[in-house]
N, C-alpha and C positions, 0 to 999 in steps of 0.2 A: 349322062344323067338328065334325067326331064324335071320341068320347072317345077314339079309338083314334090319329086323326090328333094330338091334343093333346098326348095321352102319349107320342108318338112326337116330337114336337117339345121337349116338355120333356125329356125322353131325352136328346137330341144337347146340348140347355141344359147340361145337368148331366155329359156327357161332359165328361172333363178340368177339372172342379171340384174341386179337394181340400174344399174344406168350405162346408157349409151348412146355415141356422139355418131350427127350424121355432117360428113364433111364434102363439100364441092370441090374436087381436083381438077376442074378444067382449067387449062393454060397452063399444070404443071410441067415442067420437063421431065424426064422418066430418070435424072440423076434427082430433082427433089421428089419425086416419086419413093425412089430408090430410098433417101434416108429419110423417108416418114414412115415408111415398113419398118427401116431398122430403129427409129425412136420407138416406135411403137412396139417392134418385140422386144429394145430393152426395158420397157415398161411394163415388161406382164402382159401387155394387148393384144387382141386380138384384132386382128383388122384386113377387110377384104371391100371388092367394088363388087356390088349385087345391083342385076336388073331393080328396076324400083318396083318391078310387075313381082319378081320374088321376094323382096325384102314387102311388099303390101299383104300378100298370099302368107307370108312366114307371121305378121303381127297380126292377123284377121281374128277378129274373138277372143285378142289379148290381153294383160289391163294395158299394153302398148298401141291400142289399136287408134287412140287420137293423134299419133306420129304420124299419120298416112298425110298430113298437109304437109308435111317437108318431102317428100317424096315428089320432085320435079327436077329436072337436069340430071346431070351425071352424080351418081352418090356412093361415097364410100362409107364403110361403117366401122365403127371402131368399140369394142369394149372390152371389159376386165373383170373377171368372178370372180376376183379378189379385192379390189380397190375402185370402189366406183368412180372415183375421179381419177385417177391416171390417165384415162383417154384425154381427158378435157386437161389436163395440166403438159400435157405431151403438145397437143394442140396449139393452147397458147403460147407455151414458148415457142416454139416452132413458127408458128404465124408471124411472130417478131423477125424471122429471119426472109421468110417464103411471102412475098406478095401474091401469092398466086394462091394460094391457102388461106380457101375460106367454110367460116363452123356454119353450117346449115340451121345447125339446131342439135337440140337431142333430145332424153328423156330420162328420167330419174322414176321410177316404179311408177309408174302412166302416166307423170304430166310434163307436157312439151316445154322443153326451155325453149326461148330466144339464145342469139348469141351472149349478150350478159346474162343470162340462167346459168351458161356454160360457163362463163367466167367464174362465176360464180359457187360452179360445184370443184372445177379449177383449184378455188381457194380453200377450200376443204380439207383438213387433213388427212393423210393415208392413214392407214391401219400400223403403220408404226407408231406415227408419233402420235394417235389416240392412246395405244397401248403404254406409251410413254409418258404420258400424259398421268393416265390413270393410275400406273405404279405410282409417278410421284406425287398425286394425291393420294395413293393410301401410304405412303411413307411421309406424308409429313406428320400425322398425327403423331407416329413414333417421334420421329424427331422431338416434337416440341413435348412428350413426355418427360424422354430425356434429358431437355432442358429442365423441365420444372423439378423433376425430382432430383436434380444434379444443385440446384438451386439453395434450398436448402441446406445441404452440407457447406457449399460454397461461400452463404454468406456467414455462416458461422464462423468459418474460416477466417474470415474478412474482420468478423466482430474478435476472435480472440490476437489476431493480429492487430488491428487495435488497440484494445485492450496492455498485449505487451509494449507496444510502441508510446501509450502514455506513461505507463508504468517506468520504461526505463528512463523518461524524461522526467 
């Protein structure tokens, strides 16, 4: 496959990605090699090591194209068309364990993070617990109807018990 077909394929990759992590893997051994591929497929990621001559060529005229300044040394790339922080949450825990694992940088829909940008998008929630999130704000509303209108009969209740309870006295 020639450079041009590659970048062109990484291209259409990175179409409709909000964000994505560039990591430097020099000094890893090819066993933390090994389980930063498998964090990262069990995270949904996608992740590969591209020339930084094709990953420059794949973002040329993109709203990605100010990433081209982490493009030095060895660079792998990691992202997810589903959870734009997964890469970066894979990352930092993982870096807690691997000295050797370090975030270049990334980008969130064209603007370059530093390493704390990544932390940062890191701490972000997935698409679950927004989705979770958002259910239980639209279910509190319910909730607290049902309190109010439960309310009502309730203290009546309250009031005729009461009521009998001086009465027998």
């Amino acid at each position: 496959m020639s450079k041009q077909e590659e970048s062109q394929k990484l291209r259409e990759k990175l179409t409709g990605v909000a964000a994505f992590v560039f990591i430097d893997f020099a000094g890893m051994t090819v066993a933390d090699a090994t389980e930063l591929r498998n964090k990262f497929r069990d995270a949904g990621c996608a992740y590969n090591v591209y020339k930084n001559s094709t990953i420059r060529f794949a973002i040329t005229e993109t709203v990605n194209e100010p990433a081209k300044v982490l493009l030095k040394g060895m660079t792998g790339l990691a992202f997810s068309s589903t959870d734009p922080g997964a890469p970066a949450r894979v990352v930092r825990d993982l870096g807690k364990e691997m000295k050797s694992l370090r975030v270049k940088g990334g980008v969130i829909e064209g603007t370059v993070l530093d390493e704390q940008g990544v932390e940062r998008l890191a701490d972000m929630p997935g698409p679950r617990e927004l989705k979770a999130q958002f259910l239980a704000l639209l279910n509190t509303p319910a909730t607290q109807l049902v309190r109010v209108l439960n309310a009502v009969p309730q203290s009546f209740l309250y009031l005729l018990n009461a009521k009998k309870d001086k009465d027998a006295a």
